[in-house]
Phi, psi and omega in degrees: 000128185273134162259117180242162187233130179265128171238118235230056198308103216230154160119180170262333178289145174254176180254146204267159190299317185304316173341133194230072210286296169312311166333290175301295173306015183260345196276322178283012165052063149256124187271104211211117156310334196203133151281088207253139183258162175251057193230156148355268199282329211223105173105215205246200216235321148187195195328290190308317179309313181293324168301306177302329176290305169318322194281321161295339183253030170075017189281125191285320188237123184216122176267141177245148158220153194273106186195109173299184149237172206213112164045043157074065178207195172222137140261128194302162181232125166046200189263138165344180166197144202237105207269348179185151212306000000 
């Protein structure tokens, strides 16, 4: 089963030209085939578009999580959320 994850940019702070986008994702330990973001600057416009994406590339299982940035990194917020089986 492909698993894909909405990481979901929450805060006052944006992610920046300098994001360093691998990185954060090894840090927030999402275990994921595939990685779509929810930002400003970056990634899709909102929830539904990045799912809907996930979904053409065949992803069986799909999760959001919740993530400011912190010192040019992203730190998780509350819990996953598990958007389709």
């Amino acid at each position: 089963m492909r698993t894909g994850a909405i990481v979901y940019v929450v805060g006052e702070k944006n992610i920046g030209d300098d994001f360093d986008v691998e990185s954060a994702v090894r840090n927030l330990n999402i275990k994921a085939d595939r990685v779509e973001f929810v930002a400003p600057k970056i990634g899709h416009f909102d929830v539904m578009d990045a799912w809907w994406f996930l979904l053409t590339k065949g992803m069986n299982r799909i999760i959001c999580i919740t993530a400011e940035v912190v010192n040019n990194t992203l730190k998780p917020i509350g819990h996953e959320l598990r958007l389709y089986g």
